[in-house]
C-alpha positions in Angstrom: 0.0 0.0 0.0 1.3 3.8 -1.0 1.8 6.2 1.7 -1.0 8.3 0.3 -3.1 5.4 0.7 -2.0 4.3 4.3 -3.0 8.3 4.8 -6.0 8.5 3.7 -8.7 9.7 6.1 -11.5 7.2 6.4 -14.5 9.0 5.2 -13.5 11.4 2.7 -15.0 14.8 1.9 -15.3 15.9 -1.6 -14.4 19.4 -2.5 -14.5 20.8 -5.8 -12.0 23.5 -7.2 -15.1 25.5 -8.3 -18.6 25.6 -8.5 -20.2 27.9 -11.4 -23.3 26.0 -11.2 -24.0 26.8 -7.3 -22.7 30.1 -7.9 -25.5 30.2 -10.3 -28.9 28.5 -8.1 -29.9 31.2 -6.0 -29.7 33.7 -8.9 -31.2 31.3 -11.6 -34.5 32.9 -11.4 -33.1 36.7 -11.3 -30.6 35.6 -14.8 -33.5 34.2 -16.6 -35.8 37.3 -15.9 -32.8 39.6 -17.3 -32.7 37.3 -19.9 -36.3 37.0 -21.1 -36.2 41.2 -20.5 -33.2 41.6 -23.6 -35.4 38.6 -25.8 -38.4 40.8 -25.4 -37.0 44.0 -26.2 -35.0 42.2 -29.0 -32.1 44.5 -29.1 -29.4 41.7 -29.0 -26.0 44.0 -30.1 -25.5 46.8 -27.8 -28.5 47.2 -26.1 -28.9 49.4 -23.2 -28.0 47.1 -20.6 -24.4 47.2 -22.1 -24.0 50.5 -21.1 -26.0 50.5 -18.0 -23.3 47.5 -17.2 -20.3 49.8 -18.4 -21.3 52.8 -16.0 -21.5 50.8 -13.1 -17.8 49.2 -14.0 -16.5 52.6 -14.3 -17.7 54.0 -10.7 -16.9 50.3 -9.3 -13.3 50.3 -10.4 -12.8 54.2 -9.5 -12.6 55.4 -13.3 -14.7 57.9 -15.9 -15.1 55.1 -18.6 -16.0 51.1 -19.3 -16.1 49.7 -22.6 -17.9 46.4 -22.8 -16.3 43.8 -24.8 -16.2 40.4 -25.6 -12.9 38.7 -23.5 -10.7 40.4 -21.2 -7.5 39.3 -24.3 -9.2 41.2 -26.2 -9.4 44.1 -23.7 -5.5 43.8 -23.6 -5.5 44.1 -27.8 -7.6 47.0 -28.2 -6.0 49.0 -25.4 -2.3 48.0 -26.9 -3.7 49.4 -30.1 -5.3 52.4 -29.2 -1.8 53.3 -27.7 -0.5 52.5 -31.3 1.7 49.5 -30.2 2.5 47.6 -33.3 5.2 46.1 -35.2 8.9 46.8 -34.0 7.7 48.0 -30.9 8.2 45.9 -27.5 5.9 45.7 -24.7 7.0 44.5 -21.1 4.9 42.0 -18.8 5.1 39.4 -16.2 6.8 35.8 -16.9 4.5 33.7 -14.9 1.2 35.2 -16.4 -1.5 33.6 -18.8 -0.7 33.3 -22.1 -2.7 36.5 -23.0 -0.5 39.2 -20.9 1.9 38.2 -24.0 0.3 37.4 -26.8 -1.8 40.4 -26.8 1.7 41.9 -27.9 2.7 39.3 -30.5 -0.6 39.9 -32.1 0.2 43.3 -33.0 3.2 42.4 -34.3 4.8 43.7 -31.3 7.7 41.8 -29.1 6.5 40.5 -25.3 9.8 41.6 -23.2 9.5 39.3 -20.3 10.4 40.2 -16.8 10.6 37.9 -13.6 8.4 38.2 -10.6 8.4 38.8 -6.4 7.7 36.3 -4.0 3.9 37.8 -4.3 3.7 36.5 -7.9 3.9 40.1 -9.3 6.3 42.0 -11.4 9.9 43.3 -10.0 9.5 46.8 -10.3 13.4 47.0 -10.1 13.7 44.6 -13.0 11.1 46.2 -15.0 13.5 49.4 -14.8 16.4 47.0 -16.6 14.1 45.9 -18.9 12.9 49.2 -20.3 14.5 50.2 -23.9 13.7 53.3 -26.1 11.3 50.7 -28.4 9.2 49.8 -24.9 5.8 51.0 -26.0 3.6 49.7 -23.1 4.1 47.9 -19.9 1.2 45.8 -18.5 1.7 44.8 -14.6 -0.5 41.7 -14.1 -2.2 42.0 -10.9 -1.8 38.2 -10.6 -3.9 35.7 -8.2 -6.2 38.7 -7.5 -3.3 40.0 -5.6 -2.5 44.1 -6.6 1.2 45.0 -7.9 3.2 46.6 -6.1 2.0 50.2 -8.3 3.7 52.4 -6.4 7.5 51.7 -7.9 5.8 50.9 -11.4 4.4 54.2 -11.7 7.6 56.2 -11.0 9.6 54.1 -13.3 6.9 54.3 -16.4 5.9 57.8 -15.9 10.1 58.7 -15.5 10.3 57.1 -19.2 6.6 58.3 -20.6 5.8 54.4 -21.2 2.1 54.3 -20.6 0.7 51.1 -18.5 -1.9 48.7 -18.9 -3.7 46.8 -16.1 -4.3 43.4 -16.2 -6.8 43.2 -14.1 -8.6 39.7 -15.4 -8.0 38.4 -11.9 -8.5 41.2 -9.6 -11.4 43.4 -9.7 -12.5 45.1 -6.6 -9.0 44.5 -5.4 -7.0 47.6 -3.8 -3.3 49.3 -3.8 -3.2 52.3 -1.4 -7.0 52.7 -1.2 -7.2 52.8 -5.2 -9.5 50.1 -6.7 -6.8 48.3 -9.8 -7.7 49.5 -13.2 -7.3 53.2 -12.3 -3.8 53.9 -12.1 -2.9 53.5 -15.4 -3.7 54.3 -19.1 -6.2 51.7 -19.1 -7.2 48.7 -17.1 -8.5 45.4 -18.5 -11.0 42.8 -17.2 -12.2 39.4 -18.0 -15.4 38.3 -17.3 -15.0 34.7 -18.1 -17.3 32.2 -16.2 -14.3 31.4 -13.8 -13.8 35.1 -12.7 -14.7 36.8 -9.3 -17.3 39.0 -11.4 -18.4 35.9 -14.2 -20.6 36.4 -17.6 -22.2 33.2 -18.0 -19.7 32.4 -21.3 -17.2 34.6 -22.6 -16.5 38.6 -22.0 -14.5 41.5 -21.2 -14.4 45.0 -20.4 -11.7 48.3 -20.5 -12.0 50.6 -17.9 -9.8 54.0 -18.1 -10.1 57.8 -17.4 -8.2 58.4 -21.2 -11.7 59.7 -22.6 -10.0 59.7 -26.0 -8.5 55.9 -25.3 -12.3 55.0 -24.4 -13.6 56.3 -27.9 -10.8 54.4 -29.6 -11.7 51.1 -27.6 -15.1 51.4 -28.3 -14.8 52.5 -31.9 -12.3 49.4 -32.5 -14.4 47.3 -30.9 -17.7 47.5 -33.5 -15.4 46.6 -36.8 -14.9 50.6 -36.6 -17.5 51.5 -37.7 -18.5 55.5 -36.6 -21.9 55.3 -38.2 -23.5 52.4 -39.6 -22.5 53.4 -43.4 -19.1 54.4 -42.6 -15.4 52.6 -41.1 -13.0 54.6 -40.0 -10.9 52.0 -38.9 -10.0 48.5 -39.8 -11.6 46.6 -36.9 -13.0 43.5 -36.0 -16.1 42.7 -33.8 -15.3 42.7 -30.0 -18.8 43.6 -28.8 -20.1 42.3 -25.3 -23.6 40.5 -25.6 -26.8 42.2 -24.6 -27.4 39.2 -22.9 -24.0 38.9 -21.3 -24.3 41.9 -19.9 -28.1 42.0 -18.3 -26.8 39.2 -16.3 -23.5 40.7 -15.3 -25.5 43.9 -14.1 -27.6 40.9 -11.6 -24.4 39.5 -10.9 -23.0 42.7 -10.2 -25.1 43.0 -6.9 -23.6 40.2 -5.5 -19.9 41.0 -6.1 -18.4 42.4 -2.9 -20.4 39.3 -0.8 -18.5 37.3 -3.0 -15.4 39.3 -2.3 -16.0 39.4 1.2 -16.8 35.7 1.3 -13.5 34.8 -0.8 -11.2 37.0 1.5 -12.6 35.4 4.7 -12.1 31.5 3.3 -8.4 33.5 2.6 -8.3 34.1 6.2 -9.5 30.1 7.4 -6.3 28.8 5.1 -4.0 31.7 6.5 -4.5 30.7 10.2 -5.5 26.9 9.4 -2.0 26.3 7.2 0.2 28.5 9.3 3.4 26.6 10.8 3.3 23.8 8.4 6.8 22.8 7.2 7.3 23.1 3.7 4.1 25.4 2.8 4.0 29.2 2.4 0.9 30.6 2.6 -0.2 33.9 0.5 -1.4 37.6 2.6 -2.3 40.7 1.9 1.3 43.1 1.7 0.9 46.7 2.9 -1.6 48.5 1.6 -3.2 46.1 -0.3 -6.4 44.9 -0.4 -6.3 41.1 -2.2 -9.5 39.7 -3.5 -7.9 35.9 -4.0 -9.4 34.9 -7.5 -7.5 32.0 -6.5 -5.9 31.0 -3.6 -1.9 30.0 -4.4 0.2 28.2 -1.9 3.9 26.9 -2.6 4.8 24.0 -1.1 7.3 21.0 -0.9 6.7 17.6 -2.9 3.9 19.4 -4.7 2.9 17.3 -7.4 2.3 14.5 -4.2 0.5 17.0 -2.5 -1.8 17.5 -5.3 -2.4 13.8 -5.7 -3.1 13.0 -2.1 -5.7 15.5 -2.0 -7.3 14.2 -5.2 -7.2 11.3 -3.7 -8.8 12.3 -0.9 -11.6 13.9 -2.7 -10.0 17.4 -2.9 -9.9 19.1 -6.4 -6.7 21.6 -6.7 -4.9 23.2 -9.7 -2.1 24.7 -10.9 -1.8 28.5 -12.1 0.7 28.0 -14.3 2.5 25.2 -14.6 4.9 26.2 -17.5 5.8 30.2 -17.3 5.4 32.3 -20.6 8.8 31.8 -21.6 8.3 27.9 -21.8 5.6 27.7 -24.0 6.3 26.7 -27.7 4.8 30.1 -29.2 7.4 31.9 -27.2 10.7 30.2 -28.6 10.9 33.0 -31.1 11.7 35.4 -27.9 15.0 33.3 -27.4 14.6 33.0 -23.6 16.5 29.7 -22.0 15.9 27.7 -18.6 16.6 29.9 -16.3 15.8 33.4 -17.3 13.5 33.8 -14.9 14.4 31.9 -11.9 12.0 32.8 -9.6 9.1 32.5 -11.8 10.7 28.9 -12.7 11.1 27.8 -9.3 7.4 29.1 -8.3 6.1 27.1 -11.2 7.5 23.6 -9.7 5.9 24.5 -6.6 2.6 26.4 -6.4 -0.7 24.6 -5.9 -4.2 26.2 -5.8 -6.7 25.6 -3.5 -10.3 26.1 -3.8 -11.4 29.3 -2.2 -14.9 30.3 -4.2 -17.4 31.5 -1.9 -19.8 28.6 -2.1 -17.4 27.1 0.4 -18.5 25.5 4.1 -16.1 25.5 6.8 -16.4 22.3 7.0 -15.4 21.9 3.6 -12.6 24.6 4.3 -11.3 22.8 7.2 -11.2 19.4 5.4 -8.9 20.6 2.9 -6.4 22.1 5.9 -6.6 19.7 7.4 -5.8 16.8 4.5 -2.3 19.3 4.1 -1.7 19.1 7.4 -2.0 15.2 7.2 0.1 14.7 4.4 3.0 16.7 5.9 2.6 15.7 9.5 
């Protein structure tokens, strides 16, 4: 018999990763009502619930302007473009990201500079400064894990070299630096909406948020195949539009976001003081100043790829955000990076493990998975 197996607690708990379906029960009857309210009106494209949803992005996230769209990567595209990134030009971001913090870049023709990360999983503001050239056109600080960058530093360096910023924000809306909501420090600030988001369309979407009023035409123009009036383009485009329906539900949903927050900060909390002490596992918290909103809950710990299996087998559903960095992936051999370029994004990689922490979540369920860690260790 394994030692997983001759660990194994007798009567097992099962604990899903996530649960977009129970998320989804209570509200059912609200969703299908908004729903049923864009069928009857039958203004699918752009009806007025998109902008009723876009205003009350803006004042959420602290900014003049939302532009509805239809995936936060393509937030990330328009907002490169409207800044006229394209060909020759380089723009810097985060090696341990999702694949779109780069390829929103490559896209344009543009080259994804790569920079290694903190101990929090965000950019190193001092290496950002080495990596800065006179071709950097944009940087975009991922404020990964729901977790804001460290903005302060970041700021200084890009407005000391007039390179503009984009937010990635797909993980982290509601989530603070310094008493600022993420999204409103720089030139723009881009969300997803995908169904495994803290704020979730029920399929794909997006949104820019940004104070640039003349960024927010552009993004808004660009995203409609450029079209300023129905019988004329002004700009080769292609369609980017958020769904009426998409975004009647999101405005429902929208009610509900900082319980949710809440609830996902204080299942933060159980794992912080549940997991403290154990040899071998670091556990994420808020840094000064910061307000996290823990899209997902990352810890790093020893024999990780065990770890992960003794909980599955002990009814515990984990994952891995990311498991191979940017530079790793076979799209990015072009950029010429070897092993090693970004050690600490490397070593984080081999180690980090995330736990469910949605707010559907018993403490009971909560404790269960502490407790299964402290198991395997101890």
């Amino acid at each position: 018999m394994s030692s997983i197996a001759k660990a194994r607690a007798p009567k097992a708990m099962k604990v899903a990763y996530v649960d977009i379906a129970g998320q989804h029960r209570p509200l059912k009857a609200e969703l299908l009502k908004a729903v049923g309210g864009v069928l009857d009106s039958g203004q699918l494209i752009l009806g007025p619930q998109v902008e009723a949803f876009e205003k009350a992005l803006a004042k959420l996230c602290g900014v003049k302007y939302a532009v509805g769209l239809n995936s936060g990567t393509d937030a990330l595209i328009l907002s490169l473009r409207a800044l006229g990134v394209g060909p020759g030009d380089e723009v810097i971001t985060a090696a341990n990201s999702f694949v779109a913090s780069a390829s929103c870049a490559a896209v344009l023709g543009a080259k994804p500079v790569l920079v290694d990360v903190r101990d929090d999983y965000n950019m190193d503001p001092i290496l950002l400064d080495r990596a800065l050239t006179p071709r950097t056109k944009a940087v975009i600080p991922v404020h990964l894990t729901g977790r804001p960058a460290d903005m302060g530093p970041i700021l200084e360096i890009c407005r000391r070299r007039s390179v503009p910023i984009v937010e990635d924000c797909a993980q982290a809306i509601r989530a603070e630096y310094r008493g600022k909501r993420v999204g409103s420090f720089g030139a723009a600030g881009c969300l997803s909406l995908h169904p495994l988001k803290t704020l979730n369309a029920c399929g794909d979407g997006g949104a820019v948020v940004t104070d640039d009023a003349k960024l927010y035409e552009q993004v808004k123009l660009m995203r409609n195949l450029g079209l300023q009036t129905r019988e004329n383009c002004v700009v080769w485009s292609g369609n980017s539009r958020l769904d009426t329906v998409q975004a009647a539900m999101l405005l429902v949903k929208l009610k509900h976001l900082e319980e949710w927050t809440r609830a996902r900060r204080a299942n933060a909390a159980f794992y912080q003081t549940a997991l403290a002490g154990i040899p071998g596992v670091v556990v994420p918290k808020d840094g000064p100043g910061e307000k996290a909103v823990y899209h997902t809950f990352i810890i790093q710990a020893e024999r990780r790829d065990e770890l992960k299996a003794f909980l599955a087998e002990n009814g515990v559903d984990t994952a891995i955000h990311y498991p191979r960095p940017i530079h790793a992936q076979d799209a990015a051999k072009p950029l010429g990076y070897a092993p090693g370029a970004f050690p600490v994004a490397e070593r984080q990689a081999r180690r980090i493990l995330s736990l469910p922490v949605y707010p559907g979540l018993t403490k009971a369920e909560l404790g269960y998975v502490a407790e299964t860690i402290r198991r395997f260790y101890h």
